[in-house]
C-alpha positions as CSV (number, residue, x, y, z in Angstrom):
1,X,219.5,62.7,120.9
2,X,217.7,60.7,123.7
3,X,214.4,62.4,125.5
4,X,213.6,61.2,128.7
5,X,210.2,61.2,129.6
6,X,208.4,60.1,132.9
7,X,204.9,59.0,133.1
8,X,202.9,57.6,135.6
9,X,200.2,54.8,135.7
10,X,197.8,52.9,138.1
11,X,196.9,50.3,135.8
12,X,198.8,47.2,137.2
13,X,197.6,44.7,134.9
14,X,199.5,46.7,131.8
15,X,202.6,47.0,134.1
16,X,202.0,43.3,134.6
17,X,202.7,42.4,131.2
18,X,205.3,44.6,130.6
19,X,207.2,43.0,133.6
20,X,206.6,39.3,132.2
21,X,207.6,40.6,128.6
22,X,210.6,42.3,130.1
23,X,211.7,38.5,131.9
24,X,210.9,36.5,129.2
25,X,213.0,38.8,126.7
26,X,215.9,39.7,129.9
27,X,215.7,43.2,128.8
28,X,214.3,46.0,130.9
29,X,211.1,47.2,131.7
30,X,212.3,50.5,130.0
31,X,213.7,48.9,127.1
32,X,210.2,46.8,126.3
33,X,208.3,49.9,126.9
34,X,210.2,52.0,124.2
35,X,210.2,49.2,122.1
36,X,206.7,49.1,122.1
37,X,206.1,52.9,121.3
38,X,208.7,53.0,118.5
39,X,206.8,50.1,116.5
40,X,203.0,51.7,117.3
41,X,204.7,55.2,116.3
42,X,204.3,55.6,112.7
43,X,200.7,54.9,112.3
44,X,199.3,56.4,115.5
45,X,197.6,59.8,114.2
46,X,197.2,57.9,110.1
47,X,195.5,54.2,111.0
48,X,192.3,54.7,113.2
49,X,193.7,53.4,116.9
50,X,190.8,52.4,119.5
51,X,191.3,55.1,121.9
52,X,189.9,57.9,118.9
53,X,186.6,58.3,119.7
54,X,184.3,56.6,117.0
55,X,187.1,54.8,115.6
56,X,187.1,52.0,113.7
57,X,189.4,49.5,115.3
58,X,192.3,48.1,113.1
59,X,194.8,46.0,113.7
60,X,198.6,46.9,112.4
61,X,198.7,43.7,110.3
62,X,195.2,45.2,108.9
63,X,196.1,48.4,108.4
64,X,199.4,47.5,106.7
65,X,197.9,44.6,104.4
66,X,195.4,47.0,103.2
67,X,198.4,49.4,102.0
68,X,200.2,46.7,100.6
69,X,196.6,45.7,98.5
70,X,196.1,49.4,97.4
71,X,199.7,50.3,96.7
72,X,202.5,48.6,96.4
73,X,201.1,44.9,94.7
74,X,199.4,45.7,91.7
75,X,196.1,43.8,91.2
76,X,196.4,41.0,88.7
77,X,198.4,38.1,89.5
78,X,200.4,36.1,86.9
79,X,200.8,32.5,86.1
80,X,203.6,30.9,84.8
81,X,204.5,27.2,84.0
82,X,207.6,26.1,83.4
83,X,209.7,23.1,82.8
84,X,213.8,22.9,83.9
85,X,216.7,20.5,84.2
86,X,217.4,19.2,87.8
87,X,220.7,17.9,89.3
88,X,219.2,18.4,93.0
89,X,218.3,15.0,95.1
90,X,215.1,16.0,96.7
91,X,212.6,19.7,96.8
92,X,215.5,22.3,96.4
93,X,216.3,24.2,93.7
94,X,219.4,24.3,90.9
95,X,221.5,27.1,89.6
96,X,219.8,26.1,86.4
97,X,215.7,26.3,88.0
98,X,216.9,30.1,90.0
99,X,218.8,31.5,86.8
100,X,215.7,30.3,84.2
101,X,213.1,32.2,86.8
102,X,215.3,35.2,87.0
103,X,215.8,35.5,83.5
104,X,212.1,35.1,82.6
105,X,211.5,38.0,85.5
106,X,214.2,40.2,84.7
107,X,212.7,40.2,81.0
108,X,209.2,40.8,82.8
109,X,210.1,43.7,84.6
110,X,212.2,45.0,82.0
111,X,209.7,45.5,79.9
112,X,206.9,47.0,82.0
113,X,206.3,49.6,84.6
114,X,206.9,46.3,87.3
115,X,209.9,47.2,89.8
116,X,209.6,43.9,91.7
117,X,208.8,40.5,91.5
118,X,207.8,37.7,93.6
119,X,208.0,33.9,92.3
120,X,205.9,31.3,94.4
121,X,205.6,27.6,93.3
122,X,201.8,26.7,93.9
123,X,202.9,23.1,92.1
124,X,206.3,21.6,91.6
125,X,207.7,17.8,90.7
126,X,211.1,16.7,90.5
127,X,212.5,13.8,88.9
128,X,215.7,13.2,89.9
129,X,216.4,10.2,87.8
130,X,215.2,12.0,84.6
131,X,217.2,14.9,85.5
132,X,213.5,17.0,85.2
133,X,211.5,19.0,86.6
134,X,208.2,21.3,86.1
135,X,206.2,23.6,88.1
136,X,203.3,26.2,88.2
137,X,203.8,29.3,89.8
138,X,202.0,32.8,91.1
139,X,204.1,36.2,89.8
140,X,203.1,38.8,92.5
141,X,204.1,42.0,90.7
142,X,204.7,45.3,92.7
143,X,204.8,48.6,91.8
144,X,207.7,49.9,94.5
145,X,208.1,48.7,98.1
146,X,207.9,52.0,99.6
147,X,205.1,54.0,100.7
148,X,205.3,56.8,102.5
149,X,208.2,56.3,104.6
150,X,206.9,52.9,105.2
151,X,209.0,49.9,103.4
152,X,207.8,46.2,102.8
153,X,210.5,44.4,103.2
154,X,210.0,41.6,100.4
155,X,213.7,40.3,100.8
156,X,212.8,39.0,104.7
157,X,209.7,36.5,103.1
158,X,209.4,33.4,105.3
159,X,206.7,30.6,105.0
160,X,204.8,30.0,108.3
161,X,202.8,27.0,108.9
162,X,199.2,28.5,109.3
163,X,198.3,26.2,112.2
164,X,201.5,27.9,113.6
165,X,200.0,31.7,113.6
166,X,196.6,30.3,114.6
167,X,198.1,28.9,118.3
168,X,201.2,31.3,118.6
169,X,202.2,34.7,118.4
170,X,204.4,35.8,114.9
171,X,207.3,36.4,117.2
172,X,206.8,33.0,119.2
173,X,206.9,31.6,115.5
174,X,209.8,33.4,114.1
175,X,212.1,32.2,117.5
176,X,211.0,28.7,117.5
177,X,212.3,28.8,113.6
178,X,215.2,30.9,114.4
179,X,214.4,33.4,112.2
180,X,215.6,36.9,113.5
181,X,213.2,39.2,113.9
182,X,215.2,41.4,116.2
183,X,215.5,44.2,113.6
184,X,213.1,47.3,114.5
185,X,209.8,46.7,112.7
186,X,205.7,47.5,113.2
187,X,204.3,44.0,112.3
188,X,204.3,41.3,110.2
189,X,201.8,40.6,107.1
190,X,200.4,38.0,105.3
191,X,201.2,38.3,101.3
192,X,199.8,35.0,100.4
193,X,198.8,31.8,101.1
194,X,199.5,28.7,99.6
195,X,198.5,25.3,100.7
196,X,198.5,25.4,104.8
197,X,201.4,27.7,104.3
198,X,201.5,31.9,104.8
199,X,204.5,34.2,103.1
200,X,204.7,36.3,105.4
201,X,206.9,39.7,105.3
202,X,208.1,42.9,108.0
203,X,206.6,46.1,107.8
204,X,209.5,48.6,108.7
205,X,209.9,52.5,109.1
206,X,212.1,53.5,105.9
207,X,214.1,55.3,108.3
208,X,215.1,52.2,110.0
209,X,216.8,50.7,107.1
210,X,219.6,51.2,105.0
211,X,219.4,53.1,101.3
212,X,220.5,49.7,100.2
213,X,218.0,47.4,101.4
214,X,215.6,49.6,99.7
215,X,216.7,49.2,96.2
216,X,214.1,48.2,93.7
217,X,214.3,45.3,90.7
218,X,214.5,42.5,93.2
219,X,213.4,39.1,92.5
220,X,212.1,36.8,95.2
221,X,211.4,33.1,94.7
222,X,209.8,30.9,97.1
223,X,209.5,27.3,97.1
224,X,206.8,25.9,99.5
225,X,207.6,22.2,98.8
226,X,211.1,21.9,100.6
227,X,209.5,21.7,103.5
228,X,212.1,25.0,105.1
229,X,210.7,28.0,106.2
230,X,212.7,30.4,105.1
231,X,212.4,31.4,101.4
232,X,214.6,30.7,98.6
233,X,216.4,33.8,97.4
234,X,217.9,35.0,94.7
């Protein structure tokens, strides 16, 4: 049920960019400023926010990562090197590539405590007149995606040029790529980095998604070297 609650504030400058938000968006004031207080929401009282006296300042992105480092990745990543048939003219990947990694992953998970898995080429050539391929990759593991009532959402990884997040905004990225990122989430995280490249996923209130978007045993692969930003999922 809504609650409508009035406050009042002399600081223009704040009001300022709430205004210029609210234009460059075409949504109202109102809207931007409950948009902005539904994302800062869960980790208010948990993550140590500037205006708690002797707190140590922490970004959401920092807060978050250090989550995902204690609790839902678990701490040794896994190489893998493989070599596959290829049919595909150029960097993107066959039914025969995707169902070989997804096999070797299912069998990974299926016999350990892993629940998800996240595939990332760090080195990949193609011959397309030998009909072959082979490539060296990085096996995040993870030990659930959830933690409490916060959910990583590993199925929304996109690569972002690193240059990219250094001059813009994450948001300002994700529109210029058309990526949506209209969906309610806290922040965005780096996961890893390969070449100038970050995999970047959305840190989301559980209760803002579905019970089926939260299923565990998914496998994510990402293939830097096709030059697209969006991932390669499976």
């Amino acid at each position: 049920m809504p609650m409508k609650v009035t406050f009042s504030t002399n600081d223009i400058s704040t009001m300022s960019v709430y205004k210029e938000v609210s234009r460059i968006k075409k949504r109202s004031v109102s809207f931007v400023i409950r948009q902005t207080l539904r994302e800062a929401a869960p980790s208010l009282l948990k993550k140590q926010v500037p205006f708690l006296s002797g707190a140590i300042k922490k970004t959401d992105s920092e807060f978050y990562l250090d989550i995902w480092k204690n609790h839902i990745q678990m701490s040794n990543d896994i190489l893998d090197a493989m070599n596959f048939k290829n049919n595909i003219i150029g960097q993107r990947m066959g039914h025969l590539e995707r169902g070989e990694i997804m096999g070797k992953l299912n069998k990974l998970m299926n016999e350990s405590e892993i629940k998800n898995t996240i595939y990332i080429y760090i080195e990949r050539k193609v011959s397309y007149a030998k009909r072959f391929g082979s490539g060296i990759s990085t096996i995040l593991s993870l030990r659930k995606t959830i933690h409490e009532g916060i959910f990583f959402d590993i199925k929304r990884a996109v690569l972002i040029p690193i240059i990219e997040l250094i001059a813009y905004r994450i948001d300002s990225v994700l529109e210029k790529n058309c990526i949506d990122f209209s969906f309610p989430h806290i922040c965005w995280i780096p996961i890893y980095y390969i070449n100038d490249k970050a995999v970047m996923i959305p840190v989301i209130r559980r209760c803002d998604v579905s019970s089926l978007a939260q299923s565990e045993g998914e496998i994510i692969i990402i293939n830097p070297f096709d030059d697209a930003i969006r991932n390669e999922i499976n």
